[in-house]
Every structure is written in structure tokens, then in C-alpha cells.
LUMMIPA-456813 format. One line per 5 residues: number of its first residue (from 1); their letters; for each residue z, y, x of C-alpha. Coordinates in nm, 2 decimals. Layout:
<recs>
NUM = a = Z,Y,X  ... .
</recs>
This chain:
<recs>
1 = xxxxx = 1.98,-3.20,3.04  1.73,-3.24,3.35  1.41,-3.13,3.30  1.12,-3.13,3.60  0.80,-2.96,3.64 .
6 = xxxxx = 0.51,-2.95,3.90  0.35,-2.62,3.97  -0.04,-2.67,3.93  -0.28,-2.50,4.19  -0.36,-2.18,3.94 .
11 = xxxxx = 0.06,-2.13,3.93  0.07,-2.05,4.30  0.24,-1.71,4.40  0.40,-1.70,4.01  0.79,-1.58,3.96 .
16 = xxxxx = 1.00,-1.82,3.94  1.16,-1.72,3.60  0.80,-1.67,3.45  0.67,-2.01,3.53  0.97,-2.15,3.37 .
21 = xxxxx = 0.89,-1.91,3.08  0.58,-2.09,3.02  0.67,-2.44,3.09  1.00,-2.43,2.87  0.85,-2.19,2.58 .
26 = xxxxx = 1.15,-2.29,2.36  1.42,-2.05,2.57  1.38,-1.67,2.67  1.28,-1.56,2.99  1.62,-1.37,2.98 .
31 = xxxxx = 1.77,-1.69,2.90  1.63,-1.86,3.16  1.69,-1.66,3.41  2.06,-1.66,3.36  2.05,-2.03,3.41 .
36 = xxxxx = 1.85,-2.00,3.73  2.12,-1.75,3.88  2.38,-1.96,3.82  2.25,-2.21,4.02  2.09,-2.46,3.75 .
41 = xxxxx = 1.74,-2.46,3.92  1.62,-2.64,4.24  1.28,-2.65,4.40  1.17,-2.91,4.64  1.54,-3.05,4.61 .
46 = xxxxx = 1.70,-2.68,4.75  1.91,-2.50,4.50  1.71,-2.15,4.42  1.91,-1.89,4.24  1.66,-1.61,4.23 .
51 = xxxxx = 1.48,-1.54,3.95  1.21,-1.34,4.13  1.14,-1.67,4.34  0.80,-1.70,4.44  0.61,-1.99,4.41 .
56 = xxxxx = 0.34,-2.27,4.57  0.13,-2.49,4.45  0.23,-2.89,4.47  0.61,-2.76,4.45  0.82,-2.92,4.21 .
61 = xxxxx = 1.08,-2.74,4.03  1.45,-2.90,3.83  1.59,-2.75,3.58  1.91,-2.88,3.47  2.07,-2.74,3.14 .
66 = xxxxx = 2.39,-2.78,2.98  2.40,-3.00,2.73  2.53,-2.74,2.48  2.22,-2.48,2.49  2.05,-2.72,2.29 .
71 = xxxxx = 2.34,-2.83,2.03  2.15,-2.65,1.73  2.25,-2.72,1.42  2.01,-2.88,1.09  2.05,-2.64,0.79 .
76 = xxxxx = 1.91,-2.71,0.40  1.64,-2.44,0.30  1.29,-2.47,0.18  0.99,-2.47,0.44  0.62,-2.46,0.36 .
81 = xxxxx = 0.45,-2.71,0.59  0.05,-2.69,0.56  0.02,-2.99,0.83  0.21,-3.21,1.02  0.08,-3.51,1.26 .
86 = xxxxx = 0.35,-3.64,1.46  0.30,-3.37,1.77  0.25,-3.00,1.61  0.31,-2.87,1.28  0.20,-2.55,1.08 .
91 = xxxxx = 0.45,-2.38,0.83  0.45,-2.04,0.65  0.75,-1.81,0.73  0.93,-1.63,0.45  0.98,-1.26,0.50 .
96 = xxxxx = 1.34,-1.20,0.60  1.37,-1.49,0.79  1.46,-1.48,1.17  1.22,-1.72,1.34  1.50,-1.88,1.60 .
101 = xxxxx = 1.85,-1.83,1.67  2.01,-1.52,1.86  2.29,-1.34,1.96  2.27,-1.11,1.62  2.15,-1.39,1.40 .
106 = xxxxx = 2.29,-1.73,1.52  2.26,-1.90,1.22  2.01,-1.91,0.90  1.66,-1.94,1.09  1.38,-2.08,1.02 .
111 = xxxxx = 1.40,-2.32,1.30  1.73,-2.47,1.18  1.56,-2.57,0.90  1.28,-2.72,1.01  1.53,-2.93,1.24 .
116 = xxxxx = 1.66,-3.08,0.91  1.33,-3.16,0.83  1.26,-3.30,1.15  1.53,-3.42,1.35  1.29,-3.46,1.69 .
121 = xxxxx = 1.30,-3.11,1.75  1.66,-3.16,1.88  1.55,-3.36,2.19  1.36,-3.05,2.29  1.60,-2.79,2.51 .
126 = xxxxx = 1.74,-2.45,2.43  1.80,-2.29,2.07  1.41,-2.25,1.99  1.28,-2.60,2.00  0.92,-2.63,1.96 .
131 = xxxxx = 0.84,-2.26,1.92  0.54,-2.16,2.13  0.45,-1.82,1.96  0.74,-1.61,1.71  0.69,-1.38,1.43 .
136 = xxxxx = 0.93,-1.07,1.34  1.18,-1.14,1.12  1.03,-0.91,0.82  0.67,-1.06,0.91  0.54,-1.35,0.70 .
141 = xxxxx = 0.27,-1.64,0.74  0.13,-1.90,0.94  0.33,-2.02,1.25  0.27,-2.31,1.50  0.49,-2.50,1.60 .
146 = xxxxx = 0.53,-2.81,1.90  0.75,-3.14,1.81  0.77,-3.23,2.18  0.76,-3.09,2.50  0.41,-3.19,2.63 .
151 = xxxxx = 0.24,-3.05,2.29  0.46,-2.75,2.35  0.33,-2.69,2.71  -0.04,-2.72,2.59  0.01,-2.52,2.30 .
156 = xxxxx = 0.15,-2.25,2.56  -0.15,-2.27,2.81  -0.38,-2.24,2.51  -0.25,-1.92,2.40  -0.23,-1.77,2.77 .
161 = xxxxx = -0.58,-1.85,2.79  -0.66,-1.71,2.42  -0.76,-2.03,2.29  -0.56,-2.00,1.96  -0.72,-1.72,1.67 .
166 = xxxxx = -0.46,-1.52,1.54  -0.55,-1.31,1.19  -0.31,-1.07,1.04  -0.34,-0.86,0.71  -0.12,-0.50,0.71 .
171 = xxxxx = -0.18,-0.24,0.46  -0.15,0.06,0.63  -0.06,0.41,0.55  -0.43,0.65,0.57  -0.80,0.55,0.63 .
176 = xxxxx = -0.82,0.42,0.97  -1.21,0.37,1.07  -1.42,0.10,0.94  -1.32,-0.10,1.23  -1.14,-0.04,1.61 .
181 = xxxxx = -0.93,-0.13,1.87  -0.59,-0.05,2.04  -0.51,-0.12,2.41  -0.26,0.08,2.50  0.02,-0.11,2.70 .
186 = xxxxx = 0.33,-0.19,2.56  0.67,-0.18,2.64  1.05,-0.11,2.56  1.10,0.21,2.42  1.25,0.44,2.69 .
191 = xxxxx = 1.59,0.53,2.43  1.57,0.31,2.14  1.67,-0.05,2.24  1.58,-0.22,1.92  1.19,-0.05,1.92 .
196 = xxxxx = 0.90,-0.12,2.14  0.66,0.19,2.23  0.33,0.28,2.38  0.47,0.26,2.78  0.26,0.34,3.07 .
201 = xxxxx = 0.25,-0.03,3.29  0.39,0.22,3.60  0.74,0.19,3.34  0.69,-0.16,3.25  0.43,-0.14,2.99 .
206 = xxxxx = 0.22,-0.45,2.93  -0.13,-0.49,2.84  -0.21,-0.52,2.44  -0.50,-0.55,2.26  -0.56,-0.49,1.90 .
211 = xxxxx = -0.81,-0.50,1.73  -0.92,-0.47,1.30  -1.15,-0.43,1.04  -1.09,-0.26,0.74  -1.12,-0.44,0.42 .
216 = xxxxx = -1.04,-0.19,0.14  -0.88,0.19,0.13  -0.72,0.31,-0.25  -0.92,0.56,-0.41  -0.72,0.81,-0.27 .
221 = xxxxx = -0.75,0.71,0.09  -0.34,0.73,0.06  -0.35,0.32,0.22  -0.61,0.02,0.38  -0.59,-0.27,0.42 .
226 = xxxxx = -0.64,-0.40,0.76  -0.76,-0.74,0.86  -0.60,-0.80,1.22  -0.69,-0.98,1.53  -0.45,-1.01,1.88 .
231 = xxxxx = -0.54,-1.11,2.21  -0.21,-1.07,2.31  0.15,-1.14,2.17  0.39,-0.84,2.25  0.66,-0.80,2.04 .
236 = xxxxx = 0.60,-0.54,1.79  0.24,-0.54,1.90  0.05,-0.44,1.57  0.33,-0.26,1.44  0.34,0.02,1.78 .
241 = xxxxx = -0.03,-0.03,1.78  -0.05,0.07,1.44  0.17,0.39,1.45  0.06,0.51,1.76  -0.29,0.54,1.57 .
246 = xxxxx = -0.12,0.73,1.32  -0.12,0.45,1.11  0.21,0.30,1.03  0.21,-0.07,0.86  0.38,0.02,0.49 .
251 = xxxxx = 0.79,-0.07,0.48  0.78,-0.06,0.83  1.18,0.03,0.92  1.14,0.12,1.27  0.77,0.25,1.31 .
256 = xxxxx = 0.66,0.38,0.98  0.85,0.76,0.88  1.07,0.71,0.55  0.75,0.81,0.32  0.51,0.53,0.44 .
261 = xxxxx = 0.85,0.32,0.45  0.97,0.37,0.14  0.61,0.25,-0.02  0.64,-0.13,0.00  0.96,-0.34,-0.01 .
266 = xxxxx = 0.92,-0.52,0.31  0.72,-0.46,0.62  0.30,-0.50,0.50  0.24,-0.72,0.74  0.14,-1.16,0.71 .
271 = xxxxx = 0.05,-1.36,0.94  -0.31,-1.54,0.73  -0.49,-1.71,0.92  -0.46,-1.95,1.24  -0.72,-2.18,1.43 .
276 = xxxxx = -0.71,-2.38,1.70  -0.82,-2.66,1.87  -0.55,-2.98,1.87  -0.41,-3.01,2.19  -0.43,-3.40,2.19 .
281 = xxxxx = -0.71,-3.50,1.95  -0.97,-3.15,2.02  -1.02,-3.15,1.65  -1.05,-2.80,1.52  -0.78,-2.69,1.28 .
286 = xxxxx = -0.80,-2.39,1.06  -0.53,-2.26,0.84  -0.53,-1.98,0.54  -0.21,-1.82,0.39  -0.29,-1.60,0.11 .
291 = xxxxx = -0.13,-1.27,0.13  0.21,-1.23,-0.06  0.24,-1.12,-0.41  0.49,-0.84,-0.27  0.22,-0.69,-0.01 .
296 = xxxxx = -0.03,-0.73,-0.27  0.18,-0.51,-0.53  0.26,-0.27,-0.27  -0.15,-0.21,-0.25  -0.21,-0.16,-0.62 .
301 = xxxxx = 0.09,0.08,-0.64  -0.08,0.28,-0.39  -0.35,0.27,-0.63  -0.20,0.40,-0.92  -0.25,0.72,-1.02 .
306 = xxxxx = -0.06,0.91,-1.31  -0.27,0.91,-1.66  -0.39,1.25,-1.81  -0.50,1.25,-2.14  -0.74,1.53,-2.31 .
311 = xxxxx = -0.75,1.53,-2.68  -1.09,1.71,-2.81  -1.25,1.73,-3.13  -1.40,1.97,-3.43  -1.22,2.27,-3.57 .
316 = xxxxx = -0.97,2.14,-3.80  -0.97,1.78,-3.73  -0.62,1.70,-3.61  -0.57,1.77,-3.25  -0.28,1.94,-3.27 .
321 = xxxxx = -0.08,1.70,-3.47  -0.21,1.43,-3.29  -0.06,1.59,-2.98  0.28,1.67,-3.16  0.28,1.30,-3.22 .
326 = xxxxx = 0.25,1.18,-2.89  0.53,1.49,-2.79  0.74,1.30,-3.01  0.69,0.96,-2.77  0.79,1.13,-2.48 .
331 = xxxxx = 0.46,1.27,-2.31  0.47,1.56,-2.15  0.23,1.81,-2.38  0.03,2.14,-2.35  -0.16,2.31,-2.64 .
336 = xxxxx = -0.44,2.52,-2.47  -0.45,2.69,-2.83  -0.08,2.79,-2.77  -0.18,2.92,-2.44  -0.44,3.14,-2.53 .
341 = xxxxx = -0.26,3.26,-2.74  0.00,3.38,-2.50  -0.34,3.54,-2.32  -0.40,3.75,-2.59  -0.03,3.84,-2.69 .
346 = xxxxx = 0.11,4.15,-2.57  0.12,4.19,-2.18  -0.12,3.90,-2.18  -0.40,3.82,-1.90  -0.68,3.82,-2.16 .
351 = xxxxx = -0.50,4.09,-2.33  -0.51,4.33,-2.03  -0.86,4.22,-1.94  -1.01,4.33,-2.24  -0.83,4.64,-2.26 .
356 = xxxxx = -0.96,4.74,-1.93  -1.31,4.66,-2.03  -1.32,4.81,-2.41  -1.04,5.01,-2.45  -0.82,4.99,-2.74 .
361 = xxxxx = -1.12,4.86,-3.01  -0.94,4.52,-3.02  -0.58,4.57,-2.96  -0.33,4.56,-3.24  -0.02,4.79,-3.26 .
366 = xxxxx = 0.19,4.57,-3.09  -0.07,4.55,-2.74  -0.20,4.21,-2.81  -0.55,4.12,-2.92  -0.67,4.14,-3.23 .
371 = xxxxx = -0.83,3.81,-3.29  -1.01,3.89,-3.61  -1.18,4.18,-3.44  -1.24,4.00,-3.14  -1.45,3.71,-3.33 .
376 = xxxxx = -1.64,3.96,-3.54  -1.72,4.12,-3.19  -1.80,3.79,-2.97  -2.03,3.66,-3.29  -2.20,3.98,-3.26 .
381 = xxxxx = -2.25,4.00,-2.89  -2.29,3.67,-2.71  -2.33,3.87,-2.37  -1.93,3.95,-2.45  -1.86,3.62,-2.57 .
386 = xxxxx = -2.01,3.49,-2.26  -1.75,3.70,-2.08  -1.47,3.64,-2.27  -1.50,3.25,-2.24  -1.54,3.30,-1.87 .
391 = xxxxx = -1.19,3.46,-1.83  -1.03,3.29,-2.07  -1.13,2.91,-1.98  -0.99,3.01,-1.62  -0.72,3.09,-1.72 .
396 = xxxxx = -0.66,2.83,-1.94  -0.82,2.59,-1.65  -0.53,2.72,-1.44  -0.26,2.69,-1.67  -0.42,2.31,-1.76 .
401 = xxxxx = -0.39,2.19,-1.40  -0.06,2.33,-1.29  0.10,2.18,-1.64  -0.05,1.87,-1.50  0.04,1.87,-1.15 .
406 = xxxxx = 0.40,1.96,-1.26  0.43,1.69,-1.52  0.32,1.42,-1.23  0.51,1.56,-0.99  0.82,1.54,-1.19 .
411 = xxxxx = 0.77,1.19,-1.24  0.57,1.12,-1.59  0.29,0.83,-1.56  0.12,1.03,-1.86  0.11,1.35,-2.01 .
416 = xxxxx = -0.12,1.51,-2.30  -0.34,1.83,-2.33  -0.54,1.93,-2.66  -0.85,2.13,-2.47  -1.05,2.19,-2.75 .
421 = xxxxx = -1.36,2.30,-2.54  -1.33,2.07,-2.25  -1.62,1.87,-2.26  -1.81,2.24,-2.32  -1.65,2.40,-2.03 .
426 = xxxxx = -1.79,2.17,-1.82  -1.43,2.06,-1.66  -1.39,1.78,-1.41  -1.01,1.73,-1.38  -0.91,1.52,-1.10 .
431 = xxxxx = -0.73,1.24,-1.12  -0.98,1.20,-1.41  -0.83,1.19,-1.75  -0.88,0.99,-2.07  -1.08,1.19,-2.30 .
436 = xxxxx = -1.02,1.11,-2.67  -1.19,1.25,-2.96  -1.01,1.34,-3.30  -1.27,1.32,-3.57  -1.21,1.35,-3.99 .
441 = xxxxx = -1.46,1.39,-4.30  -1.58,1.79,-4.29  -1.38,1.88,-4.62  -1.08,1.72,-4.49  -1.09,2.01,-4.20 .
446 = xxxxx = -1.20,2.28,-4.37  -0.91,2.23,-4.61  -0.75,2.22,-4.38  -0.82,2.54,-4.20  -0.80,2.75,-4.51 .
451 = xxxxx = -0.46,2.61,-4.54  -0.32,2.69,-4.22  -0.53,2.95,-4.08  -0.71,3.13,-4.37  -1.05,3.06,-4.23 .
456 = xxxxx = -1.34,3.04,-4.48  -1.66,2.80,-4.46  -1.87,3.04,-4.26  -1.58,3.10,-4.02  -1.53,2.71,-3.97 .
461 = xxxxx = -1.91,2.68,-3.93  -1.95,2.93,-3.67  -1.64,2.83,-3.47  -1.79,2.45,-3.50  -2.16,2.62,-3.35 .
466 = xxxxx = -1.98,2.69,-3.04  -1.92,2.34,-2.99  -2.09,2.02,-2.94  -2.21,1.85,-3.20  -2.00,1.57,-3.33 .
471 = xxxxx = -2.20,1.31,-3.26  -2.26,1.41,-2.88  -1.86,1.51,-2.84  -1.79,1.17,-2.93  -2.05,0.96,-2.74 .
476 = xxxxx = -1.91,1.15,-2.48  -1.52,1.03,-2.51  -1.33,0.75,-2.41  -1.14,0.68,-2.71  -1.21,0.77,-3.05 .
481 = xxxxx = -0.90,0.84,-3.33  -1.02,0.84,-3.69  -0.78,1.13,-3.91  -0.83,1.11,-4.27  -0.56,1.34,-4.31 .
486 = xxxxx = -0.28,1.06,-4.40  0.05,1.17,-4.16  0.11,0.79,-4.18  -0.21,0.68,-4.04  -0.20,0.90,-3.77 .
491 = xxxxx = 0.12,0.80,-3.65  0.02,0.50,-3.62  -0.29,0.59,-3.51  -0.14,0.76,-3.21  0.08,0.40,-3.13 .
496 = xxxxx = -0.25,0.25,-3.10  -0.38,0.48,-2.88  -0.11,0.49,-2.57  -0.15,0.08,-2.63  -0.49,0.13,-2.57 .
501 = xxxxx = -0.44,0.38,-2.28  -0.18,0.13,-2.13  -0.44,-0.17,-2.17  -0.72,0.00,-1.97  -0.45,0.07,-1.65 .
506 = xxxxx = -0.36,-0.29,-1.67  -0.71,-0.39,-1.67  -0.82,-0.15,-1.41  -0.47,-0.31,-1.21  -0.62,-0.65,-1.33 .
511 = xxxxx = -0.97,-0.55,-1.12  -0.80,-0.40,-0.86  -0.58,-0.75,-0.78  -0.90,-0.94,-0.81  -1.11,-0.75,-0.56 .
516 = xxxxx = -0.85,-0.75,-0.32  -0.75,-1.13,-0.39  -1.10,-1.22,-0.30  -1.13,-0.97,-0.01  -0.91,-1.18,0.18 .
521 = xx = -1.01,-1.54,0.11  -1.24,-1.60,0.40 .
</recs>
């Protein structure tokens, strides 16, 4: 297959192998230069098999092919097509999917496909027919492609000259700034063969430039989203760009270490947008390709954030059963009631705290405080029950957040603590939890409490003074859970609730995919 070119007056003094780089986009340089070595190129009529050839204006060069580098074969699978006219046509890539064939993936590209949808792509030479810019296999979105030679050469010259917009979207591990720019040169990594790297252009590095604008971080700053811009097209570009920032693209296997890796299914990265001027008519084409359900999801689960849950609520009115009752659904639980009284049991924190400051006034036999005493005491003296709420909410506080941070860590997407006095202690647990009152008729607690704990009315009212009142606690909770006393009802009660909790993260998830849906429509 003979193919001639003239070099124009700007190609003057340009390698041989490069000028036919540009003016036969659809085979590698590499490629090309192999051909030209083994004597398949001629310029001005003399054979010329140096690849490194230079150049002159007016000269013409011949390249003739074997007939068999373009013998690609049609093959059935689906292909988005956004336009076709007759000379160019814009398709979305598929993640997964090699762009054109090669030596590791001869078969099962995208081009293949898109020769069984258009069979004209054959007459084109080598085994990338009408492919004038690529994107990585795990990369999806918008490409361009040429369905003859003379679009494909114009299509080429407009990219060298940075005619044609390129927009990418990558979520990206961290909180890069607002917006930036990357132009360090790249180039094949030094060991690695199958990586690029940030290369000085003294050891072959070529100039890059990158630039983005941040569209949205998680609440954590844990990953952005980055809307991307190239005025260049090395390979890897945004990807070595991007982790030589210290910001790998998420699910990025060969930039991104196995934590950022492991946090999306595929490489983060889409190719969304694409404008350009027609190479034949002039008219002004613009193309959008929203991004991917699967880099979407891989940006709200970086925004999701285990649930705590904080059940308050008067003396009396059913916090600790409604916490054995979510136990029994498999939350992870903690009774700050339990734990203080560990405090005050023999050897205790509390214990040994108030030993050291009163002596043995309080202690029982067996070294733990006497908790009858001690309430007579702090209703007496407020200055000591000042203190003793000091110590013993820190140490609860302490205990709260490392039965927390354990729970989560160990896996749970919820977990429950019954903090009787949270909302009085002035606590601001972070994440921040669901705070949900447990409220019942006054008689139905204080029968309660004289049944379980032997506390008379005055007791119950003074405990209950400590507090905020009822109506202010619950005004200030997220979710309210009515105990009449019935063990049924609460049961019940407390299925209603995790629905509940469950329906707010999906609506908050809901939001989340609406905000970022609409950050990326323009």
C-alpha cells in the first residue's frame, strides 16, 4: 500500500520518522520506523532507511506498506457514537477497553469494533485506522476519531497546534488547591517499562502541561474531584502529573499506592468533554460525556462516614433497654452508666480520685464508692459536684470515643452509646452522631426507678434537676422514641429507628450524587 506525502515549508529540518508520525497518525512512530529501516521509504525517488533523516521543504516522501499491516479484522461489540458525518466521528470508550490493537492486546479493541461499524476505516493503513489521539485502556469518555486519511491529517495538525479542548474529570486522593498546574516533563520511567515518570528532558523527558480546577473535596478532604485540562497528550500524562503532586487519580494500578488504589474499582479518570472546530466545514462541535456511575460511586464512598448513635433522655425513661435492643441487632453498644460504674468500683479512676481528695468518707468496704453517700454529698455541695462531673465526664468522654473509634475501625457502619448527659456536657463528637431522645409519661419512670433502683420521688427529681428539661433535650435531638413502657412497642420502636437512621444516609447519599451530578454538567 503506497502512500505519498509532500513536506510543507513549516516541516523543514523535521526527522524523518516524526514527520511520518504525524502524517500517518494511524501507526506508531516505533512502527514506522521499522518500516523505514527496512527500506519501505523513499524521498525524492532515493531509497532512505534512516529514521533520523532530516528533512526539506518541497521534498516528497513514499511510503510503501505491506499490504498485511493493515488486514484488521471487524469484531461485534457495542460503541457509543455521539456524531458521525461521513469524515470524523465521536464515540465514548468503555473502561477496560484497549483503544487499538498491540502486541499484548491484538484483538478485542475498540477500533475493531468500530471497523464493523464502518467498514471505510479499512482503506486507512496500519492497525489504528482513523485514530488521531488514544485514551488508556482503564480511561473512559470522548474520543475522536478520522474516517479517511485527509480528515485524519487535519485532525493531527489541529492537535499539534492545540486547536482541539480536551476536559477530563479524576477524583483524586487529598485536597489539591482550588486550582493549579503541572509542567514537569515526562518520560519513560528509568526501571519500570510499563510506567511513565516525571524525567528531566536531558533523559528524554518531554514537555507536559496540566492543568485543573477543583470541583468538590468529601467532607473529610480524604478525595476531589478534579476537572482537567491538557495541552499536551503524553501518555500517562494526568495520571504522573497527578502523583507527582501527591495526588494519585483513585484505582490508579500503576501510580496510586494500594490505599488510594484500592478506593475505586477502576482508574477515576473520563474523558468528558471535547471541542473542536470541523476540519472541513469550520463548524464548532462540542461534546459532553457525563461521568460514569462507577467514578461517581467511588466519590460518595469517600463520603461516607460510619454512623454513631447517642441515645439520651430523663431518668428512668428507657435508654438502657432501648440500647439492649439495638445490641440485640448487631450494633456495637456502650452504656456510659456501666462505665461509670467501673469508675467508681474498686481500683477505679473515679474511685481513686476521690479517695485522694476526701479520704475514706465515701468508700465502701470493698474500695469502691459509695454512691449513696456520694449523692447526699454532691446535692449538698455543688462546688464538689462540679468537680466530680469534671473527672468523671472525661473519663467517660475518653472511654466514649475510643469505644467509637474501635467499633469503626473494626468495620461497623453504626454503633450505639446511651450518654445520659451528653447534650449537658457540652460534647461535640466527631464524625457527628445521631442524637435520639427516649422520652415516657413521669409515672411510667419513676416506677420504674423504684423498681430497679430503689430511688424515691425526691431522688428522681433531683437527678432529673441536673438535667435539661425535657422539652429543651428534645428540641435539641434528631430523633425522638416514644416508651410507654410496652417491651413490644419498643422493639419495634427501635426497628423504626435504624430505618429511620438508614433513610437519612441515603438521603444525605441522595444529595451528595445530585451536587456532584450537577457539578459536572457544564
Amino acid at each position: 500500500m503506497r502512500r505519498e506525502y509532500d513536506v510543507a515549508q513549516d516541516g523543514g529540518g523535521t526527522r524523518l520518522d516524526r514527520f511520518l508520525a504525524r502524517a500517518c497518525p494511524q501507526m506508531s512512530r516505533s512502527a514506522l520506523a521499522r518500516e523505514v529501516a527496512a527500506g519501505r521509504c523513499q524521498v525524492d525517488g532515493i531509497p532512505v532507511p534512516r529514521p533520523d533523516a532530516r528533512l526539506r521543504a518541497g521534498q516528497r516522501v513514499v511510503l510503501d506498506l505491506p499490504e498485511t499491516q493493515g488486514d484488521l479484522q471487524p469484531e461485534d461489540g457495542p460503541v457509543e457514537i455521539l456524531h458521525e458525518d461521513g469524515r470524523l466521528l465521536v464515540c465514548v470508550k468503555p473502561p477496560g477497553l484497549t483503544v487499538h490493537p498491540c502486541p499484548s492486546c491484538p484483538s478485542g479493541t475498540l477500533i475493531q469494533r468500530l471497523l464493523a461499524h464502518c467498514p471505510r476505516l479499512g482503506d486507512m493503513p496500519g492497525q489504528r485506522p482513523g485514530i488521531v489521539h488514544r485514551l488508556d485502556k482503564d480511561t473512559s469518555g470522548l474520543l475522536l476519531v478520522a474516517l479517511d486519511q485527509e480528515c485524519a491529517l487535519r485532525l493531527v495538525r489541529a492537535f499539534a497546534k492545540r486547536q482541539i479542548r480536551k476536559e477530563y474529570l479524576a477524583l483524586v486522593d487529598g485536597r489539591p488547591p482550588e486550582e493549579g498546574s503541572c509542567d514537569a516533563p515526562v518520560g519513560r520511567h528509568p526501571t519500570a517499562k510499563v510506567r511513565m515518570a516525571v524525567v528531566p528532558v536531558s533523559h528524554g523527558g518531554r514537555s507536559a502541561d496540566t492543568k485543573w480546577r477543583r470541583l468538590w473535596t468529601s467532607p473529610d478532604g480524604g478525595a476531589s474531584l478534579l476537572r482537567i485540562s491538557i495541552a499536551t497528550g503524553r501518555t500517562h500524562q494526568i495520571r504522573v502529573h497527578m502523583s507527582h503532586l501527591g495526588h494519585p487519580i483513585l484505582g490508579d494500578p500503576l501510580y496510586a499506592p494500594g490505599s488510594v488504589r484500592d478506593r475505586a474499582r477502576r482508574l477515576a479518570l473520563h474523558a468528558w468533554r471535547l471541542e473542536f472546530d470541523h476540519p472541513f466545514t469550520g463548524e464548532r462541535l462540542a461534546f459532553r460525556s457525563p461521568m460514569p456511575d462507577d467514578i461517581l460511586e467511588a466519590a460518595l464512598e469517600a463520603c461516607e462516614t460510619p454512623t454513631p448513635i447517642v441515645i439520651v433522655g430523663g431518668p428512668g425513661s428507657g435508654k438502657s433497654t432501648l440500647l439492649a435492643l439495638l445490641a440485640e441487632r448487631g450494633l456495637p453498644a456502650f452504656s456510659a452508666d456501666e462505665c461509670v460504674t467501673g469508675l467508681y468500683g474498686p481500683g477505679g479512676e473515679a474511685a481513686t480520685w476521690l479517695r485522694d481528695r476526701l479520704g475514706e468518707g465515701l468508700m465502701g468496704p470493698d474500695g469502691s464508692v459509695d454512691r449513696r453517700a456520694l449523692f447526699a454529698a454532691m446535692n449538698g455541695d455543688p462546688l464538689l459536684r462540679r468537680d466530680v462531673e469534671t473527672v468523671v465526664h472525661g473519663l467517660v468522654r475518653d472511654a466514649v470515643e475510643r469505644f467509637f473509634r474501635e467499633a469503626f475501625t473494626g468495620g461497623a457502619s453504626m454503633a450505639v452509646a446511651e450518654i445520659p448527659l451528653y447534650l449537658e456536657s457540652g460534647w461535640r463528637l466527631a464524625p457527628e452522631p445521631v442524637v435520639v431522645c427516649v422520652r415516657c409519661p413521669g409515672d411510667v419512670a419513676e416506677r420504674r426507678l423504684a423498681e430497679s433502683r430503689g430511688w424515691d420521688a425526691e431522688r428522681t427529681a433531683t437527678i432529673a434537676g441536673w438535667q435539661w428539661p425535657a422539652q429543651r433535650k428534645e428540641a435539641a435531638c434528631d430523633i425522638l422514641v416514644d416508651n410507654d413502657g410496652d417491651a413490644g412497642r419498643l422493639a419495634l420502636e427501635a426497628d423504626r429507628l435504624l430505618d429511620r437512621i438508614r433513610g437519612m444516609a441515603e438521603s444525605r447519599r441522595d444529595a451528595l450524587r445530585a451536587e456532584i451530578g450537577a457539578l459536572c454538567r457544564d
